[in-house]
SEDREN-647600 format. One record per residue: residue in one letter; x, y, z of N, C-alpha, C in turn. Coordinates in steps of 0.001 Angstrom, whole numbers, padded with zeros to 6 digits, always signed. Example, Ala and Ser with C-alpha at 12.3 -4.5 7.8 and 13.67 -1.06 7.14 Angstrom:
% SEDREN-647600
A+013190-005690+007800+012300-004500+007800+013200-003300+007800/S+012850-002250+007080+013670-001060+007140+012900+000030+007870/
***
This chain:
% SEDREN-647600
X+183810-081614-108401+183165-082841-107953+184011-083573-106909/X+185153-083803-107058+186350-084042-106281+186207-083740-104646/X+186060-082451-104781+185486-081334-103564+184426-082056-102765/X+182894-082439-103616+182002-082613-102881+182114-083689-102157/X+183218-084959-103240+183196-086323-102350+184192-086014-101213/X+185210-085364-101051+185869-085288-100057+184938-084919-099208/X+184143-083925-098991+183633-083255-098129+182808-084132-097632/X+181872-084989-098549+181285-085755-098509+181777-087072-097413/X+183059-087493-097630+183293-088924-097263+183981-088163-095795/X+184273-086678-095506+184757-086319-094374+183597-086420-093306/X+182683-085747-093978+181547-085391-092977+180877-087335-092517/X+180789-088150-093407+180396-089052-093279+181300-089986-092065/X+182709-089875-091868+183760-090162-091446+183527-089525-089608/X+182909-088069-089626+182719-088047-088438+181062-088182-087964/X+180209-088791-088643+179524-089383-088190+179690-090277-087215/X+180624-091093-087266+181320-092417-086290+181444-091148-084919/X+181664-090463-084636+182020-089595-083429+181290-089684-082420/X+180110-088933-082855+178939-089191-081984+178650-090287-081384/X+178411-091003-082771+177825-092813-082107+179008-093743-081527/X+180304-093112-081621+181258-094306-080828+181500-093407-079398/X+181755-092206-079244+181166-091346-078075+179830-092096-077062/X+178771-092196-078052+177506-092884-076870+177458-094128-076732/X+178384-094897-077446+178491-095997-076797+178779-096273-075744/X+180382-095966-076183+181319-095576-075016+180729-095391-073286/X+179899-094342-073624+179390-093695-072418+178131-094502-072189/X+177531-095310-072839+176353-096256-072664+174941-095778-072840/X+174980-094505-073827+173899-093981-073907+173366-094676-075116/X+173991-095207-076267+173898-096031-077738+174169-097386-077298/X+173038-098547-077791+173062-099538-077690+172755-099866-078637/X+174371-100027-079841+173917-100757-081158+174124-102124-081339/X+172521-103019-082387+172758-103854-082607+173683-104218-083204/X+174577-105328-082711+176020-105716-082687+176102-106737-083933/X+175182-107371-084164+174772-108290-085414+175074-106977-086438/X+173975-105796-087121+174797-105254-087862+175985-104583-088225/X+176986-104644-086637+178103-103591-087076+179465-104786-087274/X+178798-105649-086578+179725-106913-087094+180136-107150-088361/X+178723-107130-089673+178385-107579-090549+179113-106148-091352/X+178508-105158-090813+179384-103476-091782+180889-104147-091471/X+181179-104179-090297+183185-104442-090412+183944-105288-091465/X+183011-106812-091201+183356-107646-091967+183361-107115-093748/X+182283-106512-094002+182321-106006-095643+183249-105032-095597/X+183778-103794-094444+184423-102501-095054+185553-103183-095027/X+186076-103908-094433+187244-104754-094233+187398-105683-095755/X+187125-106218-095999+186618-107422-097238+186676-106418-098125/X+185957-104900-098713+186291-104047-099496+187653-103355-099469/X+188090-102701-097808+189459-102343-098263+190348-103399-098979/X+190328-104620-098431+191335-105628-099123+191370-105402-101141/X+190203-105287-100756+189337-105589-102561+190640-104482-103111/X+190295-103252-102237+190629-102151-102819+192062-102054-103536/X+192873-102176-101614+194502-102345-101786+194929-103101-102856/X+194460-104271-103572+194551-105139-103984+194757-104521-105510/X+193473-104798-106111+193118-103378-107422+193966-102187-107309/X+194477-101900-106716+195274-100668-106317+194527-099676-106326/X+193496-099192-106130+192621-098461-105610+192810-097801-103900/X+193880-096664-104456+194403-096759-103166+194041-096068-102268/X+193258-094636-102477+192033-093268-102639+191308-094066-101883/X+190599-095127-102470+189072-095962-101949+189434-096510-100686/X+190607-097632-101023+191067-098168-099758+191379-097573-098710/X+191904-096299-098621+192048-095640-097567+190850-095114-096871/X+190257-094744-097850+188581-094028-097575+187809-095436-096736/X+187359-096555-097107+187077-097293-096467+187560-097969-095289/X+188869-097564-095134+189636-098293-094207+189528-097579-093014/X+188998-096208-092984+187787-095604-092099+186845-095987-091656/X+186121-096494-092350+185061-097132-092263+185190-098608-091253/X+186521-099232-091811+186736-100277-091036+186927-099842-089312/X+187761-099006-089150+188382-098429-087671+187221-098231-087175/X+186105-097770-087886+184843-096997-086899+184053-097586-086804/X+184005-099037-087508+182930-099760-087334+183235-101049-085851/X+184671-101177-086164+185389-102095-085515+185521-101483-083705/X+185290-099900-084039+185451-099887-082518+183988-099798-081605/X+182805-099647-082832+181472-099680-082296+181646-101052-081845/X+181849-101518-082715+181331-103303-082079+182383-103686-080773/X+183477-102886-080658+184341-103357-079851+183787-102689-078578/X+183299-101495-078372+182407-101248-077299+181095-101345-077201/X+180455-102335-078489+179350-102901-078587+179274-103719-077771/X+180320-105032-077292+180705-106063-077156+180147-105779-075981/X+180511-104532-075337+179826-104777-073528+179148-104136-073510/X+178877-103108-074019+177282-102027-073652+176073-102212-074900/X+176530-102592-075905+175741-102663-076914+174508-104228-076746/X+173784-104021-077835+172504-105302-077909+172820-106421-078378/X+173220-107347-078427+173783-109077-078447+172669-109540-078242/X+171410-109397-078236+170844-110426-078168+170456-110857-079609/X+170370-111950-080269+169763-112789-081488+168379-113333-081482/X+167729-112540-082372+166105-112930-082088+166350-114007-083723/X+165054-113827-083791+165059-114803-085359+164969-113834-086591/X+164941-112605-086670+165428-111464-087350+166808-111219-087399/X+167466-111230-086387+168848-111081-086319+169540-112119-087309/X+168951-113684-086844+169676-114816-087386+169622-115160-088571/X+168303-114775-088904+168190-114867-090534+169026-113474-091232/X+169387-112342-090856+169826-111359-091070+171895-111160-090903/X+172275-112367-090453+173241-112514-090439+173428-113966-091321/X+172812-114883-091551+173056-115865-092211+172652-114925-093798/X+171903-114685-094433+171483-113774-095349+172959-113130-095955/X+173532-112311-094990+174585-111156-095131+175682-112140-095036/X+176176-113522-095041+177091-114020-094792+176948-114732-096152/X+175787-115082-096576+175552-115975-097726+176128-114701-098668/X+175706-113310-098863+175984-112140-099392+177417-112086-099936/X+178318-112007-098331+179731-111898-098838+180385-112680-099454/X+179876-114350-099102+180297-115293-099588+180324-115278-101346/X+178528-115027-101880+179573-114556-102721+179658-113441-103867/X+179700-112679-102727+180605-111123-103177+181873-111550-103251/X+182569-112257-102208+183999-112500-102599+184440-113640-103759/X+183276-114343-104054+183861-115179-105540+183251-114855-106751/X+182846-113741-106717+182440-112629-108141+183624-112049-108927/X+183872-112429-110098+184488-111431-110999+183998-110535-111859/X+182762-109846-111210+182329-108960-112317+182473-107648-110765/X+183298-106687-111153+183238-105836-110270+181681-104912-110148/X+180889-105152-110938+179799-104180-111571+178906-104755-110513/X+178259-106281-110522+177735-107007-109859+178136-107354-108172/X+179446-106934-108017+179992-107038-106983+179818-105752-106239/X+179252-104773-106917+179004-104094-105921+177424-104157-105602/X+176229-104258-106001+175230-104931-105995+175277-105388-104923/X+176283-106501-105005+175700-107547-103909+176418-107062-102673/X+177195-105858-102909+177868-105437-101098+176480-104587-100964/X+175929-103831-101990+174826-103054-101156+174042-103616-100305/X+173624-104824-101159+172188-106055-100351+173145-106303-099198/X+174121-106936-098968+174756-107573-097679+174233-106013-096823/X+174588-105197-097047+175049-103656-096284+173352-103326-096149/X+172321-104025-096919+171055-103365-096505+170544-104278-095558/X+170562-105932-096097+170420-106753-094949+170824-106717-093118/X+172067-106198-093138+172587-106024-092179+171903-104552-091505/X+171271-103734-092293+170575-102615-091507+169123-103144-091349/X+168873-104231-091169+167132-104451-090869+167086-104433-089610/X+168548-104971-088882+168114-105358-087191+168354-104052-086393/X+169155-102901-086788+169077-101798-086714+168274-100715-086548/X+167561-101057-087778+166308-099991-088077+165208-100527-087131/X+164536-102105-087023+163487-102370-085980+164184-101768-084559/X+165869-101776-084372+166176-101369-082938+165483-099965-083078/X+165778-099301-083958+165282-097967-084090+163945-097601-083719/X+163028-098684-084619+161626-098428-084557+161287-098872-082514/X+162134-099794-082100+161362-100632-080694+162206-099631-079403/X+163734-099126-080148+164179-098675-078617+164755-096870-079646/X+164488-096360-079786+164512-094917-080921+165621-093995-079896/X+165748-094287-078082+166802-093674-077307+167834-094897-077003/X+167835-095816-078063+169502-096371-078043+169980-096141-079124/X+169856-095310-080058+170322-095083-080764+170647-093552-081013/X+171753-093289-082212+172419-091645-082152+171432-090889-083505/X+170755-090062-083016+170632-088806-084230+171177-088500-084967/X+172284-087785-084277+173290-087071-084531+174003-087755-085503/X+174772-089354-084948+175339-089590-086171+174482-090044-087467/X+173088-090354-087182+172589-090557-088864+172513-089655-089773/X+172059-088656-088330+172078-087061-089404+173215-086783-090181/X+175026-087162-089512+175592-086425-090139+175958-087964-091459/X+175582-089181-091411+175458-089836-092562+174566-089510-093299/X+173906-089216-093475+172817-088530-094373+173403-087586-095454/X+173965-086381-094524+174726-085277-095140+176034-085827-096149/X+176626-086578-095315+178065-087312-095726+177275-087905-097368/X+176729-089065-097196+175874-089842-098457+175212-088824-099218/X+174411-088080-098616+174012-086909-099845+174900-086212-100717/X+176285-086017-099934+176621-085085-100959+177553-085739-101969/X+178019-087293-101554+178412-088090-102373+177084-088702-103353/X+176152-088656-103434+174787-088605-103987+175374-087620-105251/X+175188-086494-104533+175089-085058-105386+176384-085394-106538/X+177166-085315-106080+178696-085262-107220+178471-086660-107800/X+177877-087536-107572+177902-088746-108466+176611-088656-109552/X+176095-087617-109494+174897-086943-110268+175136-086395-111069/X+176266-085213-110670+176337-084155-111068+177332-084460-112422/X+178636-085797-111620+179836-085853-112903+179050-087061-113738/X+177766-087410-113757+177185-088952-114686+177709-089909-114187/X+177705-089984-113476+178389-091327-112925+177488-092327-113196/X+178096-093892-113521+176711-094839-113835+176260-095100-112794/X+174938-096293-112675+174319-096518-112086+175023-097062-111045/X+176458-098104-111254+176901-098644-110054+178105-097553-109392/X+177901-096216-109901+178653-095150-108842+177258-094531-108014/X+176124-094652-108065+175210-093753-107869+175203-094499-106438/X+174408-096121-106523+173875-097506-106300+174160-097020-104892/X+175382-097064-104266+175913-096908-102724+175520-095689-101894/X+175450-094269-102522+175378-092975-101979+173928-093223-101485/X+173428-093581-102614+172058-093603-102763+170940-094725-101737/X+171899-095531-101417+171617-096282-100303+171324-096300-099228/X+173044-095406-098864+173145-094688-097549+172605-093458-097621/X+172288-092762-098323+171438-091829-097648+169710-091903-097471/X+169220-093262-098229+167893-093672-097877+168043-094344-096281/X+168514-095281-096682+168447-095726-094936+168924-095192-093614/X+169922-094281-094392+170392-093000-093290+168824-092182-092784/X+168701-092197-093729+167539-091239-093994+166277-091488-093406/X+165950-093257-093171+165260-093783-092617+165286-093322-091293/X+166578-093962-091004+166355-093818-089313+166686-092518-088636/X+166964-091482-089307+166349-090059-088695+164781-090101-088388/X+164344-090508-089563+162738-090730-089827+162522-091193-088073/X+162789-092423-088271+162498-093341-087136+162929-092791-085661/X+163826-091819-085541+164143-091413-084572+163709-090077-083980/X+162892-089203-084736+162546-088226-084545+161124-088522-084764/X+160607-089352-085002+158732-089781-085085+158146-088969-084347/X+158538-089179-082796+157805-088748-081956+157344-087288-082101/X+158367-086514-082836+158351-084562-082948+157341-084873-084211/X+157744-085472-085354+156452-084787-086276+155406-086073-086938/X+155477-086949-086375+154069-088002-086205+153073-086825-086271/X+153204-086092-084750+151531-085663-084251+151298-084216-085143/X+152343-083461-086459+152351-082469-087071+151812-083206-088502/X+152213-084391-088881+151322-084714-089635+149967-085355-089386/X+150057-086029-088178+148063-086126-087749+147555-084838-087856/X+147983-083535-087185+147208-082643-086992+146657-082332-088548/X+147415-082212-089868+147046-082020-091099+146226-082769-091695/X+145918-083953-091435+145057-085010-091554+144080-085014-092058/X+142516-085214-092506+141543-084729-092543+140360-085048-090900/X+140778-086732-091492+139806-087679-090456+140739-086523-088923/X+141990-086370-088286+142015-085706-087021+141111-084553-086998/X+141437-083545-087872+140475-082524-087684+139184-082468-087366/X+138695-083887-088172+136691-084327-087696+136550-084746-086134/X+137774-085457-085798+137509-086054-084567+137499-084849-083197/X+138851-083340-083530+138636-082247-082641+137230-081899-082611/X+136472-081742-084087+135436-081451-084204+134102-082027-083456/X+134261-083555-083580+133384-084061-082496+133132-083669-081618/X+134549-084046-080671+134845-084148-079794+134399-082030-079040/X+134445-081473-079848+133974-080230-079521+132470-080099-078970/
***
């Protein structure tokens, strides 16, 4: 099990590649509201971690911090800054979140409430997904997907409770989403064609 999360939190780790690569180069224009909001929590968790002496985790997240910190840092000039009223409620939301995630003493509940901050913060994301689907990376959701699945899998496999499952299981739905969202265009028109009502309308139209 050991195995799968390593493999797991590696593959997830170079997910960041791709998408700090197209930034870089200005092909990825991520909303900067959520990677702000990911830094601030992976950051706020390593502390958690070092702290607890959780030192495995802390390091593992403290990945998370570097790769989030340098999206937004080449977010800052190529990435999306603009604040609609989705954004603002979506950062006040995720701020109310950490606030208080950080004055919780129930570690059980405390992670709960990093998921909600961490899902809130993917809403302005995912509509970027749904409105602009070529500013954003494939590649790296795909390889979060893989990364979260297979930390999914080993947190299955060894029983892990519900608040070891809670996170994998997160990230690989909303990972999971925005593949969805980004590849629409290829199999949208493979599920119309299966349809019933499309098939009547070729038929008409014949």
């Amino acid at each position: 099990m050991e195995l799968l999360v390593i493999i797991g939190a590696v593959v997830s780790a170079m997910s960041a590649v791709p998408y700090i690569r197209g930034v870089y180069r200005g092909s990825v224009r991520p909303k900067v509201v959520s990677w702000f909001t990911w830094c601030v929590l992976a950051a706020l968790l390593t502390g958690a971690a070092f702290t607890s002496g959780q030192v495995m985790s802390a390091i593992m997240s403290s990945v998370t911090v570097g790769a989030t910190a340098l999206v937004l840092l080449f977010g800052l000039k190529q990435g999306n800054k603009s604040l609609d009223k989705l954004d603002i409620v979506s950062l006040v939301g995720a701020a109310l979140g950490i606030a208080a995630w950080v004055m919780l003493d129930n570690p059980a509940l405390a992670i709960f409430v990093a998921v909600t901050v961490d899902i809130i913060a993917f809403v302005p994301t995912i509509v970027h997904g749904w409105v602009a689907p070529e500013e954003e990376s494939l590649s790296a959701y795909g390889l979060s997907v893989l990364g979260s699945g297979l930390g999914l899998l080993a947190a299955v496999l060894s029983g892990a409770a519900l608040t070891g499952v809670v996170y994998p299981l997160y990230a690989a739905v909303f990972n999971g989403l925005m593949v969805l969202l980004l590849t629409r265009d290829s199999w949208t028109g493979y599920v119309a064609a299966l349809l019933p009502f499309a098939r009547d309308e070729e038929v008409l139209a014949d």
